[in-house]
FIGU-177741 format. One line per 2 residues: number of its first residue (from 1); their letters; for each residue x negated, y, z negated of N, C-alpha, C. Coordinates in steps of 0.2 Angstrom, whole numbers, padded with zeros to 4 digits. Atoms other than C-alpha are relative to their C-alpha. Layout:
% residues N
NUM) A) X Y Z X Y Z X Y Z ~ ...
***
This chain:
% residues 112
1) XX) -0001 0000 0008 0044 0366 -0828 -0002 0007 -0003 ~ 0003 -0007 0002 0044 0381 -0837 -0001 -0001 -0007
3) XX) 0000 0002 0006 0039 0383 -0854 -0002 0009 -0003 ~ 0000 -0006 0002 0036 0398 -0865 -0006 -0001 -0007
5) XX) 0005 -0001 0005 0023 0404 -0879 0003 0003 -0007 ~ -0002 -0004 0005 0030 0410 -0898 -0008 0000 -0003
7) XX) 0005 -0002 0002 0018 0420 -0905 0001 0003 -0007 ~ -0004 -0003 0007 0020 0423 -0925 -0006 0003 -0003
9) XX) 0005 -0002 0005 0002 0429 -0930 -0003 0005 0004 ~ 0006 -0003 -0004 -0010 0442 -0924 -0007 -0002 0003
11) XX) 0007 0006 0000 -0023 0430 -0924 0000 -0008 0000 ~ -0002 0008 -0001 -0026 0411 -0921 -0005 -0001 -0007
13) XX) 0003 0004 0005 -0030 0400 -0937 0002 0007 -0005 ~ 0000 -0004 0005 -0030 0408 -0954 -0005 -0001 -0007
15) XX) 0007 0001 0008 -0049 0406 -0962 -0002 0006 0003 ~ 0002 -0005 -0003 -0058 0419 -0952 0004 0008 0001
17) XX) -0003 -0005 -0003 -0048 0435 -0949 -0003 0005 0007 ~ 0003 -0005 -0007 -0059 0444 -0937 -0002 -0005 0006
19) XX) 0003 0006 -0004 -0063 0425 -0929 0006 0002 0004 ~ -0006 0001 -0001 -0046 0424 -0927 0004 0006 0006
21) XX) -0003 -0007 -0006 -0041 0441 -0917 -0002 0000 0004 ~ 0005 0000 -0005 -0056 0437 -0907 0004 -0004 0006
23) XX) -0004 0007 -0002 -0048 0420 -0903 0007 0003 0005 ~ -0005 -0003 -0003 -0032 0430 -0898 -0003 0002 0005
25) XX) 0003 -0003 -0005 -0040 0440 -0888 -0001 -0003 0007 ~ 0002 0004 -0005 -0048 0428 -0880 0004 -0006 0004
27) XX) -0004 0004 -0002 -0033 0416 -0877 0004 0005 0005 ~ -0005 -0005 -0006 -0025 0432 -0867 -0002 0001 0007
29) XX) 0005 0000 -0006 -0040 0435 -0857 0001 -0006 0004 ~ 0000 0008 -0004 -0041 0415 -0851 0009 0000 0004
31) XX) -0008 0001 -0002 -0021 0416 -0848 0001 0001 0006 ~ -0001 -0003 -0007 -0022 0429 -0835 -0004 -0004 0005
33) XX) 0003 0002 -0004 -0034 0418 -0825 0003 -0008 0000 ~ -0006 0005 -0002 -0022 0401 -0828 0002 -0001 0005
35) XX) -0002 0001 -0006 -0015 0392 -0815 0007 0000 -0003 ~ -0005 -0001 0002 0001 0389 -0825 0003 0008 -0004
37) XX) -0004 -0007 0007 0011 0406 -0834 0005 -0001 -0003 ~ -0005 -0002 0006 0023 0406 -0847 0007 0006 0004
39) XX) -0006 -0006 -0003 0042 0413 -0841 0001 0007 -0005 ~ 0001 -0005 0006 0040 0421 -0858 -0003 -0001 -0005
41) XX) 0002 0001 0008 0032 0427 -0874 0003 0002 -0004 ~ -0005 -0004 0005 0040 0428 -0887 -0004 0002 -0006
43) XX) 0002 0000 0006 0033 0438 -0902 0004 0003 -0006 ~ -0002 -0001 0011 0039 0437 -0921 -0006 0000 -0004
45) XX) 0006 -0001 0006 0031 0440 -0939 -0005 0004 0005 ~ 0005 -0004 -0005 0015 0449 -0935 -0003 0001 0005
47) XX) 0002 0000 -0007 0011 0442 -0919 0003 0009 0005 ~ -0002 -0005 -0003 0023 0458 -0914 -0007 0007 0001
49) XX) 0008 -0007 0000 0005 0471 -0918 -0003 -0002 0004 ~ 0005 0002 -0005 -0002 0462 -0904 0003 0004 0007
51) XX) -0002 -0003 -0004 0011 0474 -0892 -0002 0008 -0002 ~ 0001 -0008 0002 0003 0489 -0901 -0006 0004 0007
53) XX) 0006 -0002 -0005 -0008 0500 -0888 -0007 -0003 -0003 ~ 0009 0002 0003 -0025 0496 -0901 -0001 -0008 0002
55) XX) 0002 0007 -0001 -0024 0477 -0897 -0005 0001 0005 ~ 0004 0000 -0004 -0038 0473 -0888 0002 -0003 0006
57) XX) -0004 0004 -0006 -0028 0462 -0872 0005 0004 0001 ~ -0006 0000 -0003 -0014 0472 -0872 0002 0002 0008
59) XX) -0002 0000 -0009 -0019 0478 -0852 -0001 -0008 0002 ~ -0002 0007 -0003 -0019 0457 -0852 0005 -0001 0003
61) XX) -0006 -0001 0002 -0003 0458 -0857 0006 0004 0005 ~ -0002 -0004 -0006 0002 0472 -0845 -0002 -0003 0008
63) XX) 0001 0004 -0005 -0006 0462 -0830 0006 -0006 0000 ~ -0005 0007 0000 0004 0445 -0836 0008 0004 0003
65) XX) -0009 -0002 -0001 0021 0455 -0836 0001 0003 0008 ~ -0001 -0003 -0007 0018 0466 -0820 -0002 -0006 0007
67) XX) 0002 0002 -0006 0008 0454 -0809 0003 -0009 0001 ~ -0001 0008 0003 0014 0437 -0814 0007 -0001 -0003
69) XX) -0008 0000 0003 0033 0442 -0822 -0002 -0004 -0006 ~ -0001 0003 0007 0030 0435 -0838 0004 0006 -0003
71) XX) -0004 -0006 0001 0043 0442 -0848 -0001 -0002 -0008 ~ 0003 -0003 0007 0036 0449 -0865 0005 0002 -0006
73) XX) -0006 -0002 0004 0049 0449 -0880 -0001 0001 -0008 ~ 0004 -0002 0007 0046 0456 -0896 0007 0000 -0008
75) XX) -0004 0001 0003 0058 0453 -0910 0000 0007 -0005 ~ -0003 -0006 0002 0068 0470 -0916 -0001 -0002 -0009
77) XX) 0000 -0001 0008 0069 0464 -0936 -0008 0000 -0002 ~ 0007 0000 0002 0049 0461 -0935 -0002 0007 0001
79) XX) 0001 -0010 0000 0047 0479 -0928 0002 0004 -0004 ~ 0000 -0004 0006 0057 0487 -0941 -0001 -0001 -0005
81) XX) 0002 0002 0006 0051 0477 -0954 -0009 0004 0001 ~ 0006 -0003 0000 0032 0483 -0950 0001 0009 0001
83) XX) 0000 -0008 -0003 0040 0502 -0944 -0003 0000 0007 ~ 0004 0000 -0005 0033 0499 -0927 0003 0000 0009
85) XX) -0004 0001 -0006 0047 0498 -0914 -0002 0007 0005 ~ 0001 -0006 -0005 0044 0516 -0906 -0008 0001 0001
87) XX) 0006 -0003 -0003 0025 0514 -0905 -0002 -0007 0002 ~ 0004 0004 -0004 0022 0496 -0895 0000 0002 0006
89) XX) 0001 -0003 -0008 0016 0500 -0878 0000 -0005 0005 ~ -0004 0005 -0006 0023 0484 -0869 0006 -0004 -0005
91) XX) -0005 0006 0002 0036 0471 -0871 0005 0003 -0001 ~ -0009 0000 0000 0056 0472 -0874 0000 0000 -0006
93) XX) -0001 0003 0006 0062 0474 -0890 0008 -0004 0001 ~ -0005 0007 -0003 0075 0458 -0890 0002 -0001 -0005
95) XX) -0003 0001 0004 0086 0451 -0902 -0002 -0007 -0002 ~ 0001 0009 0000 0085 0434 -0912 0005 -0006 0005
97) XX) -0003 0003 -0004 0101 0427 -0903 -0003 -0002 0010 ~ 0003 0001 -0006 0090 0431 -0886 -0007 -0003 0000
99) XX) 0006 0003 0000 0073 0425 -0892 0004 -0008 0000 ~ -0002 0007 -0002 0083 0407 -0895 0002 -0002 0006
101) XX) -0001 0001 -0008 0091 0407 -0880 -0006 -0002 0005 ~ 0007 0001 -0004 0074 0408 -0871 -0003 -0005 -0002
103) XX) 0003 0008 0003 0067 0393 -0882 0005 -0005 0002 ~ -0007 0004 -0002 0084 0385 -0877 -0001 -0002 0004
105) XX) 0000 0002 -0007 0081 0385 -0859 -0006 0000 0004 ~ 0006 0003 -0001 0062 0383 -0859 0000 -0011 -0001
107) XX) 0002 0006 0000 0056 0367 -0855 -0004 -0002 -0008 ~ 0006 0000 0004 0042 0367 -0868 0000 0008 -0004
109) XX) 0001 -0008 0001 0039 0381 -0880 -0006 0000 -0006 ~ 0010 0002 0004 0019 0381 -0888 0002 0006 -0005
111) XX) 0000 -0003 0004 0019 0388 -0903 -0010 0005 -0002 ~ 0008 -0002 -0001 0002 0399 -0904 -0001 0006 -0007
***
């Protein structure tokens, strides 16, 4: 079964801001030590600032993708909506018609 992750925030929840990034962080770390992976992530809206070098998981992120294949997809209108496209330091910049496509042919796809 394959399933995939959409990622639209920087952070989980929306009371706390610094709980929340924490959160993130820490669903990254836990990920990499899963027994199940994700065939991909996909991130939209701001979840995309989590592919920036400052994120604190992004060598998770760089583990998942290298040692595990997860395939990391960042959605190109959110990057040049923030101006960010030429400084994330993982992930593919991808299209909307290829981000649905991947929710299409996931089995499951968890909204995070």
């Amino acid at each position: 079964m394959s399933f995939s992750y959409l990622i639209t925030s920087d952070k989980i929840g929306n009371q706390d801001p610094e709980l929340g990034q924490h959160l993130m962080h820490s669903f990254f770390m836990k990920l990499l030590q899963a027994a199940e992976k994700p065939s991909h992530i996909l991130f939209m809206e701001k979840g995309v600032e989590l592919l920036l070098p400052e994120f604190s998981a992004v060598y998770a992120l760089n583990i998942l993708k290298k040692e595990s294949g997860v395939i990391l997809l960042a959605c190109a209108t959110c990057l040049d909506y923030y101006d960010i496209r030429d400084k994330i330091a993982i992930g593919e910049v991808s299209s909307m018609p290829e981000i649905m496509a991947v929710m299409h042919e996931s089995d499951k796809v968890i909204h995070i």
